[in-house]
Wavefront OBJ file of the C-alpha trace (Angstrom):
o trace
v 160.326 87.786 127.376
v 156.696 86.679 127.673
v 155.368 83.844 124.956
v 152.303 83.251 123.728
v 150.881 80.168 122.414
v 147.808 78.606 120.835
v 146.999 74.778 121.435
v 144.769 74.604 118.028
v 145.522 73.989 114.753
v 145.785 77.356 112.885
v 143.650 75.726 109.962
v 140.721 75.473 112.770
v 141.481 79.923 113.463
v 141.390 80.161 109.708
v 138.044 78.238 108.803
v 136.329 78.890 112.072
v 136.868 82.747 112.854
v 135.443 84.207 110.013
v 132.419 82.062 109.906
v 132.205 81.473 114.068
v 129.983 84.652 114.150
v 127.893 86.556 111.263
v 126.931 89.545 113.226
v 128.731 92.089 115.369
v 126.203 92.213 118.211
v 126.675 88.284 118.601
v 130.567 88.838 119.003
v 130.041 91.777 121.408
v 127.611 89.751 123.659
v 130.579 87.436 123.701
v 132.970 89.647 125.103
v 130.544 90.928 127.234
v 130.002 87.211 128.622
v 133.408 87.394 129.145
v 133.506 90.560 131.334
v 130.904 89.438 133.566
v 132.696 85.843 133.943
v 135.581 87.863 135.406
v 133.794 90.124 137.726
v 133.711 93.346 136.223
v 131.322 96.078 136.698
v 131.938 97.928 134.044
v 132.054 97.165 130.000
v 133.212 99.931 127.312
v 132.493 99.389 123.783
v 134.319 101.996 121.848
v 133.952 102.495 118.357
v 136.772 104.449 116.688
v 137.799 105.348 112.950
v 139.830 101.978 112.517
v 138.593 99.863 115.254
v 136.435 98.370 117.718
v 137.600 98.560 121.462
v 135.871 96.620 124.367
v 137.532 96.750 127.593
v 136.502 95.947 130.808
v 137.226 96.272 134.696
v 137.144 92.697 135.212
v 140.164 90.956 137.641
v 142.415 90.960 134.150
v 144.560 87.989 133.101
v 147.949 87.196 135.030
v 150.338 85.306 132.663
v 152.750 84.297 135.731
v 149.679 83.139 137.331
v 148.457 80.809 134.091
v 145.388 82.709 133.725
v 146.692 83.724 129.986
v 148.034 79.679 129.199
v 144.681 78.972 129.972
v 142.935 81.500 127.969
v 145.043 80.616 125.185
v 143.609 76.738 125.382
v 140.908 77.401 122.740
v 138.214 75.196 123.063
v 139.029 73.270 126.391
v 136.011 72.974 128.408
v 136.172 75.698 130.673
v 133.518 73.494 133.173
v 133.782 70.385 134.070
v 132.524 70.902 137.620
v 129.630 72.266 138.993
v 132.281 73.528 141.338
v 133.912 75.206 138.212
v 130.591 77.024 137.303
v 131.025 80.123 138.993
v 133.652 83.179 138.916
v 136.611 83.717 141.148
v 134.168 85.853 143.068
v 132.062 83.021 143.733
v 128.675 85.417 143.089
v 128.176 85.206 139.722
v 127.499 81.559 137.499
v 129.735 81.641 134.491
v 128.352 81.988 131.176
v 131.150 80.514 129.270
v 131.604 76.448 128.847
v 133.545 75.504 125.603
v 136.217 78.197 125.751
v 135.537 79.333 121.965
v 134.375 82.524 122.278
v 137.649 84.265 122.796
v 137.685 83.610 119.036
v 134.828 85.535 118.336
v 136.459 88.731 117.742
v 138.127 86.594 114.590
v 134.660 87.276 112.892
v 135.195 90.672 112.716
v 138.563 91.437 112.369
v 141.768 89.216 110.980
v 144.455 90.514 113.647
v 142.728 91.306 117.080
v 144.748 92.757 120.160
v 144.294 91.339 123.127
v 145.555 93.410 126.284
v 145.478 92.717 129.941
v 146.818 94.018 133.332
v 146.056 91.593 136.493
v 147.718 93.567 139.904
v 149.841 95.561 137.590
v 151.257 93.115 135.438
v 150.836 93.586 131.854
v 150.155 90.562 129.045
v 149.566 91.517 125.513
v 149.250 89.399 122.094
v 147.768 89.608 118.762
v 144.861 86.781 118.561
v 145.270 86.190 113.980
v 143.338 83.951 111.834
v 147.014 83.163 110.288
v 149.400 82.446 113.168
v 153.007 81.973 112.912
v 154.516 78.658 112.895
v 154.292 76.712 115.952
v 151.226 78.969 116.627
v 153.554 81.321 118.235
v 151.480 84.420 118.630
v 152.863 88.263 117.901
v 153.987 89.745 121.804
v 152.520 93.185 122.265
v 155.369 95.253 124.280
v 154.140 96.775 127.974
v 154.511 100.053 126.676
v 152.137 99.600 123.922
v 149.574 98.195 126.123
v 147.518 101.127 127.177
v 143.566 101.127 128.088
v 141.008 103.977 127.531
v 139.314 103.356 130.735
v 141.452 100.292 132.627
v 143.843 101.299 135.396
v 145.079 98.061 137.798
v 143.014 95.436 136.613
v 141.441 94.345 133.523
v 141.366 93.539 129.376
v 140.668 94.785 126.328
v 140.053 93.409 122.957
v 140.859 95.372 120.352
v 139.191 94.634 116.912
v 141.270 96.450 114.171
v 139.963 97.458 110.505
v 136.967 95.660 111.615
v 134.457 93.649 108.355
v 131.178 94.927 110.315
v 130.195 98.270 111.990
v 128.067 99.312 114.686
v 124.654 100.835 113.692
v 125.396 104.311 113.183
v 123.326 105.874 116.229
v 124.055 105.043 119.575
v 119.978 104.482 120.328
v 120.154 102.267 118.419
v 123.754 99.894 119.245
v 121.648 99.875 123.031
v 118.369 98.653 121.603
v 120.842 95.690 120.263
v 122.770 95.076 123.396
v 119.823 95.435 125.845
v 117.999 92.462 123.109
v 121.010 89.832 123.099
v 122.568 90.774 127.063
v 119.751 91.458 129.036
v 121.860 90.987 132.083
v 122.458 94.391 133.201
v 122.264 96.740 136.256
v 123.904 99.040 138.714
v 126.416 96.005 139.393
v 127.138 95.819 135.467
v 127.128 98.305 133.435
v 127.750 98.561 129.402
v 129.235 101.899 128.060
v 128.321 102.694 124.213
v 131.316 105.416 123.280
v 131.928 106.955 119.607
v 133.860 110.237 119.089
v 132.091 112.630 121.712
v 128.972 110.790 121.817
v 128.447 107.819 124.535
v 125.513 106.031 125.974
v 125.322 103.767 129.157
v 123.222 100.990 129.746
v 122.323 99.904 133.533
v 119.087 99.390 133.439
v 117.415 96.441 131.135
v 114.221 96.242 133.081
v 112.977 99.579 133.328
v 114.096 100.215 129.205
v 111.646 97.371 128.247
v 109.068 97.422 131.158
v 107.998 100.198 130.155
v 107.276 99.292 126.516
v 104.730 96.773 127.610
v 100.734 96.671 128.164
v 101.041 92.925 128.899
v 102.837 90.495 130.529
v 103.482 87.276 132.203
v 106.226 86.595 134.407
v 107.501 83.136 135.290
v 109.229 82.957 138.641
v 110.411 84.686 141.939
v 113.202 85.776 140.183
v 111.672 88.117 137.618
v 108.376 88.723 139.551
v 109.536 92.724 140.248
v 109.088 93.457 137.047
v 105.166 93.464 136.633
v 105.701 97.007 139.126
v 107.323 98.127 136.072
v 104.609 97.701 133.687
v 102.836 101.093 133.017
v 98.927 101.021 134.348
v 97.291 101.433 130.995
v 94.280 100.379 131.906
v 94.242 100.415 136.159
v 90.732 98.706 136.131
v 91.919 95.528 133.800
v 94.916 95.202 135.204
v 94.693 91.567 136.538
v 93.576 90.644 133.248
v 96.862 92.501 131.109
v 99.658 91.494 134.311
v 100.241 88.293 135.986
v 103.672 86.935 137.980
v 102.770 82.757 137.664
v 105.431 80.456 139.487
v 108.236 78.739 137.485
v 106.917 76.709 134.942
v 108.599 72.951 135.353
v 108.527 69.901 132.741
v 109.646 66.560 133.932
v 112.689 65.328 131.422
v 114.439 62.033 130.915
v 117.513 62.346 129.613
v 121.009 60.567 129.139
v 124.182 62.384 131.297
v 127.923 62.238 129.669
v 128.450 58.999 130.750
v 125.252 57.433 128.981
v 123.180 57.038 132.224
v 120.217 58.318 132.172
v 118.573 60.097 134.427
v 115.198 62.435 135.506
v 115.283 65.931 135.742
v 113.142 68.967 136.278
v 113.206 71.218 133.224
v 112.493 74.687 134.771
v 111.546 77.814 132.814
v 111.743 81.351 134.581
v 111.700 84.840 132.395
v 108.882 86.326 130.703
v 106.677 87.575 127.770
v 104.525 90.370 127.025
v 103.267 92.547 124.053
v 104.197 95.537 123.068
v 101.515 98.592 123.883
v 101.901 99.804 120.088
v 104.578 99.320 117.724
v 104.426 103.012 116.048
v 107.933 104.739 115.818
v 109.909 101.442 115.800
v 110.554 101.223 111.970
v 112.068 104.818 112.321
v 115.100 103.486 114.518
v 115.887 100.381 113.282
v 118.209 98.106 114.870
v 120.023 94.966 113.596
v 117.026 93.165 115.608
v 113.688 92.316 114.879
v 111.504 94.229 118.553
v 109.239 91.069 118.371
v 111.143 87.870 119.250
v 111.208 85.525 121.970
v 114.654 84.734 123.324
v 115.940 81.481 124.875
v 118.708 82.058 127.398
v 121.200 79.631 129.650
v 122.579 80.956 132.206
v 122.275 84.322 131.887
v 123.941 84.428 128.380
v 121.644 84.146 125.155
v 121.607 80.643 123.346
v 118.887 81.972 120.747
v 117.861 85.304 120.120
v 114.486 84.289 118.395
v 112.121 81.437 118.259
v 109.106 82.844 117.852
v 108.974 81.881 113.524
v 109.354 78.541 115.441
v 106.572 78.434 117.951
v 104.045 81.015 115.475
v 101.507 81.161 113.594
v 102.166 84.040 111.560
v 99.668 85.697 113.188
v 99.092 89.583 112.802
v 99.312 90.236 116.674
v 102.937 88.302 116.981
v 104.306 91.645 115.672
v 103.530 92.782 119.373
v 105.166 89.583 121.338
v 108.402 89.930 122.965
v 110.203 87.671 126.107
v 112.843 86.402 127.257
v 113.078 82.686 128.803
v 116.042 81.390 131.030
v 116.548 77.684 130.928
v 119.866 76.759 133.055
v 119.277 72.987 132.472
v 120.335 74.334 128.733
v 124.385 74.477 130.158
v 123.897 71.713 132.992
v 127.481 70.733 132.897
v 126.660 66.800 133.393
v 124.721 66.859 130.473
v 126.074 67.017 126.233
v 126.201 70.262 124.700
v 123.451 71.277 122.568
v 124.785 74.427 121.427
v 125.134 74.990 117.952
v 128.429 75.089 116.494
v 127.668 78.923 115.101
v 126.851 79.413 118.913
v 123.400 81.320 117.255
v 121.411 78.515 118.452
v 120.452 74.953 119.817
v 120.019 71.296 118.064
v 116.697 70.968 117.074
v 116.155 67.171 118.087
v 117.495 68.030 121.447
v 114.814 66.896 124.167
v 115.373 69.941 126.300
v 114.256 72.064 123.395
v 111.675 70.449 121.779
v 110.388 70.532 125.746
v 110.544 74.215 125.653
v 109.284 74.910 122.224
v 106.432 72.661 122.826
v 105.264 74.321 126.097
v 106.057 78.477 124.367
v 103.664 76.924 121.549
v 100.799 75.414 123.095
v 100.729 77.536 126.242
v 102.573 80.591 126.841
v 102.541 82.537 123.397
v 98.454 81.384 123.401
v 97.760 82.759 126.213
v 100.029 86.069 125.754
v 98.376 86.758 122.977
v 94.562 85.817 124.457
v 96.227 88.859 126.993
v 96.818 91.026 124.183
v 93.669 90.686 122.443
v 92.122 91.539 125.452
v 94.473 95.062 125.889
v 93.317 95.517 121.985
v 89.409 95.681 122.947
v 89.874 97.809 126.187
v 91.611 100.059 123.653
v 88.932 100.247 121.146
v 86.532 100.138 123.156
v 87.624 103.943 124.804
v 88.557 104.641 121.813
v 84.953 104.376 121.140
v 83.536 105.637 124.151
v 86.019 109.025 123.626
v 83.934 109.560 119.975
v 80.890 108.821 121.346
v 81.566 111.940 124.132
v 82.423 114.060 121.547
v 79.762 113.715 119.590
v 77.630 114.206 122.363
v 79.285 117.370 123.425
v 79.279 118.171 119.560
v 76.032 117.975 119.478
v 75.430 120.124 123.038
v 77.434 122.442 121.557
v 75.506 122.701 118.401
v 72.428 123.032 120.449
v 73.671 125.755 122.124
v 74.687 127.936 119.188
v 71.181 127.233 117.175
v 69.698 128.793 120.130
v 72.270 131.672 120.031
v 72.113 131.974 116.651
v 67.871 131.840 116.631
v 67.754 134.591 118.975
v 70.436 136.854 118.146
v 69.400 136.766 114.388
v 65.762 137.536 115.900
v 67.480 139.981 118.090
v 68.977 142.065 114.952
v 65.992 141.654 112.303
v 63.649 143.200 115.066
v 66.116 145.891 115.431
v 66.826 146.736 111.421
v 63.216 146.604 111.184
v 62.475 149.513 113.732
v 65.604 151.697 112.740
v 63.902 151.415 108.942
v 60.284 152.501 110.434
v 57.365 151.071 109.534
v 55.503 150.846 106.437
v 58.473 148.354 104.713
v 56.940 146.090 101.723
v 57.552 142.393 101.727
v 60.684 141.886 100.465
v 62.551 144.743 102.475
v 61.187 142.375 105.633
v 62.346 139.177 104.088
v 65.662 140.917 103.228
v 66.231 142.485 106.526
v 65.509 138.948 108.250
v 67.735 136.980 105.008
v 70.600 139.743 105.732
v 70.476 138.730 109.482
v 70.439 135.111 108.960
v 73.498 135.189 106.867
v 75.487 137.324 109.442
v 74.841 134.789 111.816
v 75.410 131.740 109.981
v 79.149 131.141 111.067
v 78.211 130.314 114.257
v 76.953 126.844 113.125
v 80.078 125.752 112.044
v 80.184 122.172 114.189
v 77.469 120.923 111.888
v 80.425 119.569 109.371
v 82.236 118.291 112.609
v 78.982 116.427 113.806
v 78.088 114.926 110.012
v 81.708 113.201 109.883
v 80.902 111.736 113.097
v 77.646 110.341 112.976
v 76.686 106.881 111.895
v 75.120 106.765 107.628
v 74.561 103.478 107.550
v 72.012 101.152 109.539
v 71.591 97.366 109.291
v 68.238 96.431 110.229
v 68.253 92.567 110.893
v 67.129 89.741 113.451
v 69.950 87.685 114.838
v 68.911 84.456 112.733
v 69.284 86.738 109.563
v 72.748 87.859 110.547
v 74.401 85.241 107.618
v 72.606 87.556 105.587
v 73.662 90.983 107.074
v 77.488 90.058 107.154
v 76.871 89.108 103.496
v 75.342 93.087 103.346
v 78.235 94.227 105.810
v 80.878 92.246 103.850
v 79.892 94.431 100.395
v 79.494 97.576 101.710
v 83.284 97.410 102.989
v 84.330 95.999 99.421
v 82.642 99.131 98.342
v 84.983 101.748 101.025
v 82.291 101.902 103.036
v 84.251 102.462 106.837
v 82.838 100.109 109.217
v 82.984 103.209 111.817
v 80.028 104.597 109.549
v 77.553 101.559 109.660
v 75.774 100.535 113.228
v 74.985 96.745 112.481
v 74.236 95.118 116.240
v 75.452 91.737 115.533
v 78.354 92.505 113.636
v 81.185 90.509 115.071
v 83.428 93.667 114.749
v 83.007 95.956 117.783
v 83.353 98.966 115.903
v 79.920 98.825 114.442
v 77.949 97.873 117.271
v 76.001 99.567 120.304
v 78.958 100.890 122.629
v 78.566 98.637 125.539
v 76.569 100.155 128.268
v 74.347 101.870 126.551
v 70.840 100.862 125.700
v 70.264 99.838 121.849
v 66.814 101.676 122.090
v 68.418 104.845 123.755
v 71.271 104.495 120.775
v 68.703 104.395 117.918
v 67.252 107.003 119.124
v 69.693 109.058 118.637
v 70.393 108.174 115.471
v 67.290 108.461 114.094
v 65.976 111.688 115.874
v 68.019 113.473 118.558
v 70.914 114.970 116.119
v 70.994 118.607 114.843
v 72.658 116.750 111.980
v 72.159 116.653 108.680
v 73.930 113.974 107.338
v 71.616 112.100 104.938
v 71.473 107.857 106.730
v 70.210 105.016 105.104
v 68.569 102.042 106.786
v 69.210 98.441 104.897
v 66.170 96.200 106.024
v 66.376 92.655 105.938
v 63.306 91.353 105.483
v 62.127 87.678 106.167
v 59.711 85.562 108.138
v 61.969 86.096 111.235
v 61.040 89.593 111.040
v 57.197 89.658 112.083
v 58.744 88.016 115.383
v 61.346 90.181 116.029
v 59.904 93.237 118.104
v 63.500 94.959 117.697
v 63.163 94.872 114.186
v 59.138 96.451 113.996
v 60.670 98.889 116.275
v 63.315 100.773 113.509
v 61.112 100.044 110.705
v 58.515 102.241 112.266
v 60.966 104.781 113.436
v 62.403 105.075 109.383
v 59.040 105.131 108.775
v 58.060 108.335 111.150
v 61.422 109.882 110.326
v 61.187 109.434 106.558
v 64.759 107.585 106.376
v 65.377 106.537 103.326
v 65.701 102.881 103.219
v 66.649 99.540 101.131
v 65.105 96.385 100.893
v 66.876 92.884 100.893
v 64.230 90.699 100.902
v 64.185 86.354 101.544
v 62.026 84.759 99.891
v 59.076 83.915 100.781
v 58.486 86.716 102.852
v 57.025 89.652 101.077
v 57.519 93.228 102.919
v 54.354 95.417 103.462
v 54.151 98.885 104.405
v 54.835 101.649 106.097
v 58.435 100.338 103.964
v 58.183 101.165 100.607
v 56.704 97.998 99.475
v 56.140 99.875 96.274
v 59.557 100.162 94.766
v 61.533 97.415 93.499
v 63.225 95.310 96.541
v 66.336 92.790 96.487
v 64.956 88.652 96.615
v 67.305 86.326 98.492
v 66.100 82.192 98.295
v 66.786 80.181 101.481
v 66.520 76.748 101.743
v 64.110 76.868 104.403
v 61.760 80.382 104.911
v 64.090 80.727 108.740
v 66.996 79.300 108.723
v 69.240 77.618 105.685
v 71.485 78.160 102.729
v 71.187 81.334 101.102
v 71.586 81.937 97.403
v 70.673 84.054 94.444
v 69.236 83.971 91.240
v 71.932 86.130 88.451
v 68.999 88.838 88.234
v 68.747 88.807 91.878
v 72.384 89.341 92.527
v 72.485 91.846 90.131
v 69.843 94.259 91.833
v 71.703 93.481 95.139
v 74.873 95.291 93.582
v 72.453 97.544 92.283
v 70.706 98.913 95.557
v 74.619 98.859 96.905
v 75.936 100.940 94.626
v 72.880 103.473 94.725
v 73.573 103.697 98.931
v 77.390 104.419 97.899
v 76.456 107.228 95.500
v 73.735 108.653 97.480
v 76.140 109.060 100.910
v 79.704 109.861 98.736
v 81.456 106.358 98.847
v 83.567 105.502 95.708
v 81.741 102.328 94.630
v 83.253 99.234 92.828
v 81.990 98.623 88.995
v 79.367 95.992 88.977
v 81.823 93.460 87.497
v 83.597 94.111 90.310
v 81.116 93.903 93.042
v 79.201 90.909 90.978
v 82.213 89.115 91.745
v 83.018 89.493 95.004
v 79.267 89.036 95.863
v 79.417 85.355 93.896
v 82.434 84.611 96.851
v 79.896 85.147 100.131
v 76.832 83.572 99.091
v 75.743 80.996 95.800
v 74.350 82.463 92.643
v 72.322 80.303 90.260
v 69.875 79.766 88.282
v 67.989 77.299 91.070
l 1 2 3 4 5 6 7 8 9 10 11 12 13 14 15 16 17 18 19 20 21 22 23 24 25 26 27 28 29 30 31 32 33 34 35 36 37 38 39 40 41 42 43 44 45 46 47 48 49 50 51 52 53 54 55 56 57 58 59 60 61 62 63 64 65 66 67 68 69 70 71 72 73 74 75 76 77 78 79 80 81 82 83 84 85 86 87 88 89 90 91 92 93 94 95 96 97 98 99 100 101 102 103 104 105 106 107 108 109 110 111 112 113 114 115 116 117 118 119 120 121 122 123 124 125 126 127 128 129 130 131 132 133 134 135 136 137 138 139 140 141 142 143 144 145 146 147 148 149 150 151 152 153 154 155 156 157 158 159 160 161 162 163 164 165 166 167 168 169 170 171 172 173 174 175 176 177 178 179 180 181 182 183 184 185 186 187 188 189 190 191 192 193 194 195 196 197 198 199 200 201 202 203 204 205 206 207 208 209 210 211 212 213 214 215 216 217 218 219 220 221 222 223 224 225 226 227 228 229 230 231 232 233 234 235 236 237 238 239 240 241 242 243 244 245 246 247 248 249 250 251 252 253 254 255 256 257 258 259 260 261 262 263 264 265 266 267 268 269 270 271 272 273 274 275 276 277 278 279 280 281 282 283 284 285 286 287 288 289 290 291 292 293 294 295 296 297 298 299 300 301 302 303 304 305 306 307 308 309 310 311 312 313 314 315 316 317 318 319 320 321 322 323 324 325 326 327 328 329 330 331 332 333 334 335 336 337 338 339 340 341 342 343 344 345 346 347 348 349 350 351 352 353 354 355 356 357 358 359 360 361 362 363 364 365 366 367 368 369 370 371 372 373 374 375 376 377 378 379 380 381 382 383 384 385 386 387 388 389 390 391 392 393 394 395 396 397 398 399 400 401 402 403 404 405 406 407 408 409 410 411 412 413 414 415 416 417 418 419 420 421 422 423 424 425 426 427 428 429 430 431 432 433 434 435 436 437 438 439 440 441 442 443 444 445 446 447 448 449 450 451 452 453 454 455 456 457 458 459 460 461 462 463 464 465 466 467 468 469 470 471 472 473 474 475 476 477 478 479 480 481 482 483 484 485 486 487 488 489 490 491 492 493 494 495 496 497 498 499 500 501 502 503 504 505 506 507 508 509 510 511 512 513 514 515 516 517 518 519 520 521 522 523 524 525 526 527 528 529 530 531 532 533 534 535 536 537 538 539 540 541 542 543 544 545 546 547 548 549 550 551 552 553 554 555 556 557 558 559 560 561 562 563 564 565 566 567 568 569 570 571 572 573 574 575 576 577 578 579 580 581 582 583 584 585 586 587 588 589 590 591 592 593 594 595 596 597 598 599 600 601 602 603 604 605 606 607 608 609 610 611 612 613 614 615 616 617 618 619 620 621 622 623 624 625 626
């Protein structure tokens, strides 16, 4: 009759195997690790009614052989050689080193099967957070060892009336896995299986490749995947995807034995942005999708250190990579694991090295990468409105002309069928009638009004501290910046789409348009305005075009016609008449809300109250009395 024994104290199962793990995806990338340390190719995660099942193909554990003695020597170092570092194959580095995760099942469950079959010899025990004395463990007979998937060699660990559950779709248990055990592929393979349902994972690159409009890649090893980055944007491709060698630190550092030593700290993986994060929220995982894992050997030593290395900035919801560090598990050197196995001592050198270099380097310039993707974007985003309101505006073109001469067409012909000798109004009735008939056919105007700019922000660059003070109100008053063209703005979205000529633009805007839609031009007036030929240029054209118009006026520059120099304009002081401090007297504030609020009503915006806009104006620029 087979025994089983453990070589721990059974206080250390009872206070460590609940607490050793706090989620199940942790525990199953244990047993995973596992699996691949004894060669298998295949891993089956099975989730029944009343338990949790992994089992894998692996070479299985002989207990004539020792194989299950040694198992059952919880927390022996499982490497003390370099020799030691790799399976019985000899083609795959081992990801295990302490020997405690064989316990990790004890997080989930207080009685855990464990089942094996090496050549046809079957081993079974129950792994409990309360073994019997002399840590005698429960035998499991052969003919209650059975496997779902396992024929001649192999294990499984059985997790019954397990504390934590898989997530309840399948998409989502294989977002999980492919996050924490990236190492997978036609040579290992992870099978998801609940009831009739089952999903297999044997692909990591391709399910995250193709995620990405960014991306670096550090080393040989990983330099594939940039071919599996989608070609968003073919032309700027160089500038979104780049393979860079393996970045290497030098490291001092003390061995085992107290002697230290240098060594070459080398960091191979990658990091990229997502291309949008739309539709994520809808399947969520046990996982944050933006993180930046730190891995050892294959196996993950921290899923995330990005609230480490970050800023908090917006465009870190986008980052996501994975780093491999083997130096992490160099056998010669201490542990730096910590002892919840979720992560690594902070005053370790190794990882201040690699936090310091993700910091200052990598995540900077992934996200420099991804600011770049972000203006491509917008900028055809722009360029796609911009050809449709052109074609809009063909399209309008071509039905006024339609609609000119087929209502011509039809008066001419209700005249003659009435004869001659009509009065007046019959004529204007017949031609009214005709009009109206026709009229439908004009129904892109609305289309083109929604699209064209309302807003213009007449300015010289060394006025623009002025303008973004104009800008910065109209938006506090729901103005969109996609309705204002301002040509210094700093925000792309309101300035002349590149390539195209700013007179050619404001040409448009002012004159070529079947439109309708009532614009306003905001002139900022000062003495840097009688040198700016740019600036003459659209106050004559709102002049010829009868565009109504505002005045914001620095003093002491006073504006002359063709504006209307006769109505009450907005004063600004400056320290110096080109260049300075601006600020406002309270009246002069006041009518600057004013003439903001009458643009708002006049084009449909739902404007602030005047306490309101009073006091967000009194945060951009100084108001008082002198």
């Amino acid at each position: 009759m087979k025994e089983y024994q453990l070589n721990v104290d059974p206080r250390i199962l009872e206070l460590l195997g609940p607490n050793l793990y706090t989620n199940i995806y942790y525990v199953l990338a244990e047993l995973i690790a596992n699996a691949y340390d004894a060669d298998a190719e295949n891993v089956y995660i099975i989730a029944n009614k009343d338990d949790i099942r992994v089992e894998d193909d692996g070479h299985g554990m002989s207990y004539e052989r020792g194989d299950i003695a040694n198992y059952l020597n919880v927390a022996g170092v499982s490497r003390t050689r370099e020799a030691d570092s790799f399976s019985r194959s000899g083609t795959r580095r081992k990801m295990g080193r302490k020997g405690v995760g064989k316990l990790a099942a004890l997080s989930v469950s207080e009685d855990v099967d464990v089942l094996t079959v090496a050549d046809g010899e079957k081993s079974g025990f129950v792994l409990s957070r309360h073994p019997e004395e002399s840590n005698k463990l429960r035998a499991i007979a052969d003919s209650d060892i059975t496997f779902d998937y396992v024929e001649d060699h192999g294990s499984a660990i059985v997790m019954r009336n397990p504390q934590y559950r898989l997530h309840k779709t399948l998409a989502a248990v294989r977002r999980n896995l492919l996050k924490i055990f990236p190492l997978i592929n036609s040579d290992f393979r992870i099978h998801v299986i609940r009831g009739q349902e089952s999903e297999t994972i044997d692909d990591f690159d391709r399910n995250v490749m193709v995620e990405l409009g960014t991306l670096i890649v550090l080393g040989d090893e990983h330099s594939s995947l940039v071919n599996l980055v989608p070609d968003t944007y073919p032309q700027r491709r160089a500038d979104l995807v780049v393979a860079m060698d393996a970045k290497v630190l030098p490291l001092v550092m003390r061995d085992n034995e107290g002697i230290e030593h240098e060594y070459s700290l080398e960091i191979v993986g990658w990091i990229g942005t997502y291309k949008t994060t739309r539709g994520r929220k809808a399947e969520m995982s046990d996982f944050p999708d933006n993180f930046i894992s730190l891995f050892a050997n294959k196996k993950m030593g921290e899923f995330n250190i990005l609230p480490v290395v970050g800023q908090n900035k917006l465009n870190e919801v986008y980052v996501v990579g994975q780093l491999h560090i083997d130096i992490f598990e160099l056998t010669e050197l201490p542990d730096m694991a910590l002892s919840n196995r979720q992560g690594y001592k902070s005053d370790d050198p190794r990882y201040v090295a690699v936090l310091d270099y993700v910091r200052e380097d990598l995540l900077a310039e992934i996200l420099r990468k991804r600011e770049i993707f972000t203006d491509i974007g917008k900028a055809r985003k722009k360029q796609q409105k911009e050809d449709a309101q052109k074609e809009n505006e063909e399209k309008l073109r071509r039905n006024v002309d339609a609609f000119r001469k087929k209502a011509s067409e039809e008066a001419a012909k209700n005249l003659l069928d009435q004869g001659s000798g009509l009065t007046r109004e019959a004529i204007e009735g017949v031609i009214t009638k005709s009009i109206n008939d026709n009229s439908p056919d004009l129904g892109l105007k609305s289309l083109i009004d929604t699209q064209k700019k309302k807003i213009l922000i007449s300015q010289t660059y060394p006025d623009k501290p002025f303008a973004d003070i104009i800008y910065q109100m109209l938006l506090h008053n729901k103005v969109s910046a996609e309705d204002i063209l301002y040509t210094n703005c700093d925000d792309e979205i309101c300035r002349v789409p590149e390539g195209r000529g700013v007179y050619d633009y404001l040409r448009e805007f002012f004159v070529e348009s079947y439109s309708t839609q009532k614009i306003f031009v905001l002139f900022i007036t000062s003495e840097n305005t009688k040198a700016s030929w740019g600036a003459i240029t659209e106050v004559g054209a709102s002049w010829i075009t009868q565009i109504d118009h505002k005045i914001f006026n620095v003093h002491p520059f006073r504006p002359e016609h063709p504006l209307n120099d006769e109505l009450q304009w907005q004063s600004t002081n400056r320290e110096e008449p080109t260049k300075g401090e601006l600020w406002m007297i309270p009246l002069n504030a006041d009518v600057f809300c004013q003439k903001i609020e009458a643009v708002c009503d006049e084009l449909g915006y739902k404007k602030n109250t005047r306490a309101q806009n009073m006091t967000h104006l009194g945060t951009l620029v100084s108001i008082r009395n002198s």
